[in-house]
N, C-alpha and C positions, 0 to 999 in steps of 0.2 A: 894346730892340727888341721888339715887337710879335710872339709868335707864337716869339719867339727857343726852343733848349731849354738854352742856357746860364742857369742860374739866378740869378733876380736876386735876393740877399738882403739887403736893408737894416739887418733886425736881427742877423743871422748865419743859419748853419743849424741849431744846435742849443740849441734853447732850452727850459728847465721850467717850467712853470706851479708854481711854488711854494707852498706850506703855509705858512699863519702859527704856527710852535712857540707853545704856551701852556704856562704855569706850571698846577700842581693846581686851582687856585682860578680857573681860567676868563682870569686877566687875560693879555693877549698876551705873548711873553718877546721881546723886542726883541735883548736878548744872543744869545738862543738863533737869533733870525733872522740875525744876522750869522753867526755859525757855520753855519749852516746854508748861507745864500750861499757863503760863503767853499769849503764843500765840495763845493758843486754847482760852483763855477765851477772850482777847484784841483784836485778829485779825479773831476769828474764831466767835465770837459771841455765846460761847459755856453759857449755864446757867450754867453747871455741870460738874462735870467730875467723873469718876467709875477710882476710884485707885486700884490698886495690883486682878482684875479681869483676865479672860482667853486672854486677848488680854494685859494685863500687864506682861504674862508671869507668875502667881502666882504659877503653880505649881513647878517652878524652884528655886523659891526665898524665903529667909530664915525669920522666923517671926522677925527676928532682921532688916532684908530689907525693909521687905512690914510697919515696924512702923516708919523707918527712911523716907520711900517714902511719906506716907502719912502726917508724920509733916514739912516734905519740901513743897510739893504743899499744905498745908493749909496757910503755911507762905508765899507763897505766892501768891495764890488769893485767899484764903478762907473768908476774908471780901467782896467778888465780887462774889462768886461762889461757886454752893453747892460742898460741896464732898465729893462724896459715897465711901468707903471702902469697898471690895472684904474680905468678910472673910468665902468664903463657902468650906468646905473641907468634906470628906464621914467618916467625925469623929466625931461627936456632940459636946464633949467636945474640942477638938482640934477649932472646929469654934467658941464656947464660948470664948476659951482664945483670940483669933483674936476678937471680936465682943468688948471685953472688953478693949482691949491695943489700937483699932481704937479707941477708947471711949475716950481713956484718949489721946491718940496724936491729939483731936479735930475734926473728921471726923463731919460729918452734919449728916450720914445717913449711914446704911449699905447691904451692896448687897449680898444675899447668895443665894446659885445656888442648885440644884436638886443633891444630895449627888451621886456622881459617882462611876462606880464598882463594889458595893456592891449591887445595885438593891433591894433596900428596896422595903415593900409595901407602900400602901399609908399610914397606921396609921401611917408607921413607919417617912415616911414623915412629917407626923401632929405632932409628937411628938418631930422630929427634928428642924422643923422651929420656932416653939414655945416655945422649949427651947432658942433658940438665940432669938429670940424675947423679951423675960423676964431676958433674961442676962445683959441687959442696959437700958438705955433710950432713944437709938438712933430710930426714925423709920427704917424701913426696905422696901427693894425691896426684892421680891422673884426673883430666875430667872430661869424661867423655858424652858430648852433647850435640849430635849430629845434626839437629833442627837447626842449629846455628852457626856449625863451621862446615857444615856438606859433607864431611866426611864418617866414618865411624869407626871408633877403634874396633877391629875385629876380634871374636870370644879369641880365635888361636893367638891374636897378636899380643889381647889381653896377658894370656897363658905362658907368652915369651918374656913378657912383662916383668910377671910378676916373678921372673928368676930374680931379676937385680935386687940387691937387700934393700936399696935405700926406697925401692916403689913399693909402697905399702897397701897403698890403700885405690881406689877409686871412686868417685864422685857420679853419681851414675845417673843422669838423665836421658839414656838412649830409649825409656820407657819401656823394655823387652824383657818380660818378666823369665821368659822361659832362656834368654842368651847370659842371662845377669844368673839366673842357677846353674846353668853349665859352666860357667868360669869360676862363681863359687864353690862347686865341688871341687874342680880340679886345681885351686889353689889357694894360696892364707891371705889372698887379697881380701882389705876390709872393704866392704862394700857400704858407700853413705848415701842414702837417695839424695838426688837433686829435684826431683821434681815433686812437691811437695802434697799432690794427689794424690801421689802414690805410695804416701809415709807409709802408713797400718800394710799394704800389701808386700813392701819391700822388705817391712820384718819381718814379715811371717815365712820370705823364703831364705831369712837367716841375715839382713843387712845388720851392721853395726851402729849404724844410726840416721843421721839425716844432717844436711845441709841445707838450713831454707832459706827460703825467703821469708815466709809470715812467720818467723822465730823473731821478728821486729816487734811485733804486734801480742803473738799470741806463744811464744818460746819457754815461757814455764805452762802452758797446758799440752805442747807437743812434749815437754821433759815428762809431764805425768804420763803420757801415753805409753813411752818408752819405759818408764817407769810397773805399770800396768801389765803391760804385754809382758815384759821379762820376768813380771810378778806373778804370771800367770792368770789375772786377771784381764781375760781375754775381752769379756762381755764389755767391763770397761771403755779396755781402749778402745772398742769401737764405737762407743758412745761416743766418747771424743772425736775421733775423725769425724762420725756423724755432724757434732756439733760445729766443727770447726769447716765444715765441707763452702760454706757461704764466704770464708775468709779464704779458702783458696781460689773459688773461683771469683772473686771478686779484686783480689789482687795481682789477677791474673785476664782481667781483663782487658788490659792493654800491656805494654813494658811494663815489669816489674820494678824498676824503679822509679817511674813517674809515680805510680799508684802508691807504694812505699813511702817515699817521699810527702805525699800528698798528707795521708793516715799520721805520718810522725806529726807533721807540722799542727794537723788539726789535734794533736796531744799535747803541744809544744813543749814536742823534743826536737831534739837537733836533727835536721833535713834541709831546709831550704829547698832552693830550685834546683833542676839539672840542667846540664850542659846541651846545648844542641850539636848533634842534629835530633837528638830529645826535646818532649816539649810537654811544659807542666799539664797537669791535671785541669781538665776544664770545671770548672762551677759544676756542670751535670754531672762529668765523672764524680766531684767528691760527694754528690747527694748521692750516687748510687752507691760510693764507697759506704758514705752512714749508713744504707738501708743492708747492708751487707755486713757489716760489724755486728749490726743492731739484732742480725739474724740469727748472727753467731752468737752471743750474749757478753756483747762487749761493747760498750755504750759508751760513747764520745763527749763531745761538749752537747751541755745540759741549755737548751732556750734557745739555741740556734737556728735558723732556717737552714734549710738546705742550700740556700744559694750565698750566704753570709762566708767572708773571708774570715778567716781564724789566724789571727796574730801567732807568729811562732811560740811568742811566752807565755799568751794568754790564759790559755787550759791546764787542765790536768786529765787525768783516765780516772775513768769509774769502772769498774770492774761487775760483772753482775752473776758471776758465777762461783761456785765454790771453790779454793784453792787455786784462785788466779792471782797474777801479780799485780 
């Protein structure tokens, strides 16, 4: 229903924009991605997961990568867990072919982003989403993120959007609180924040959930939040955003997946390095990352210096708060 504040979520509420684990030598670790699902979905209480998106690294990875990534984490949580497929690129036909081959490797759903670079107009937008839209069967998330492709989808184009049945949903890091409620009244777009500051505020004007980034990290205490708030236990959730406020700005202190990457590996979970023209986490960034965890009540390897490298297997997570994973 139109305007409803019961949330409508198609792919669940609590969803990670996922990291693609690489081995030393740059090549993707496919093993390492199935563990990696398996712990966002089992231990992070994630409903979903966004494969081969900008925090997957997709602009560096080959279509023959991003099919093999995505039929490893279907195989293994995809009977548990939705999974959206990143297939947005500033080529139409280039995103069909991706929208088609997630199609066939068993994706749930597909994620395509605001065509970058090129600074289309808006028709030219309507004309692109649309076509991928009608290229399969899969629903789709829009995602719209103008800091990063210069463009914005517009509330009206949104509005045009959301006619098509198979556009469902949108992924909403335009940070505009007041254009992200004008397109939720006038349509049954589910609306998921992207930008992970602004979890607790994007609920309160009716989103359906959240797509994060620190759902690597901290994904069953954003699930309690959502949790909370829907429970009407308001005071709660804001406790949490409160507490968690240090882990968003701290993984957001540079690219999101350098600092992601960095945090896994010092848990050793599967991460590894990124591809350039990315570049790992320096020693200073990860002592800032500990001092940032440690704020939030999430505490790393035990006896470490801050300037000490941390083997991928080495560790484990200590948890220091209540009902964490």
């Amino acid at each position: 229903m139109v305007g409803s504040t019961t949330p409508n979520a198609p792919f669940g509420q609590m969803l990670t924009a996922m990291v693609t684990p690489m081995h030393e030598n740059g090549d993707v670790d496919y093993d390492g991605a199935a563990r990696l699902a398996t712990y966002l979905v089992d231990e992070q209480r994630n409903d979903g997961l966004v494969i081969n998106g900008t925090t997957g690294e997709s602009p560096t990875t080959s279509d023959d990568e991003k099919d093999r990534l995505v039929r490893s984490v279907v195989e293994a949580v995809g009977d548990r867990a939705t999974i959206i497929a990143g297939v947005g690129t500033n080529d139409t036909r280039h995103s069909i072919e991706l929208a088609r081959a997630a199609e066939r490797a068993g994706a749930h759903g597909l994620l395509t982003v605001t065509p970058y670079y090129n600074k289309p107009p808006q028709e030219g937008l309507l004309r692109h989403f649309t076509a991928i839209a009608d290229a399969t069967e899969l629903p789709v998330m829009l995602y719209d993120i103008p800091g990063r492709t210069g463009v914005p989808i517009a509330s009206e184009t949104l509005v045009r959007l959301a006619e098509h049945p198979r556009i469902v949903a949108n992924k909403d890091a335009k940070d505009d609180l007041g254009a992200s409620s004008w397109v939720m009244e006038r349509t049954d777009l589910a609306y998921y924040c992207g930008s992970d500051m602004l979890n607790l505020p994007m609920l309160s004007i009716g989103a359906a959930g959240f797509v994060s980034v620190v759902g690597h990290i901290v994904g069953a205490d954003l699930h309690e939040l959502i949790d909370a708030y829907h429970g009407g236990d308001v005071a709660r959730a804001l406790a949490i955003h409160r507490r968690l406020t240090p882990v968003y700005t701290g993984i957001f202190r540079t690219q999101g997946v350098i600092t992601t990457k960095a945090v896994l590996n010092m848990f050793g979970l599967p991460g590894g390095a990124v591809r350039t023209p990315l570049a790992d986490a320096s020693f200073e960034l990860q002592a800032l990352l500990r001092e940032d965890l440690a704020a939030a009540g999430v505490k790393g390897p035990i006896g470490l210096a801050p300037h000490q490298a941390v083997p991928a297997s080495a560790v484990g997570v200590e948890r220091l708060t209540e009902g964490s994973a």
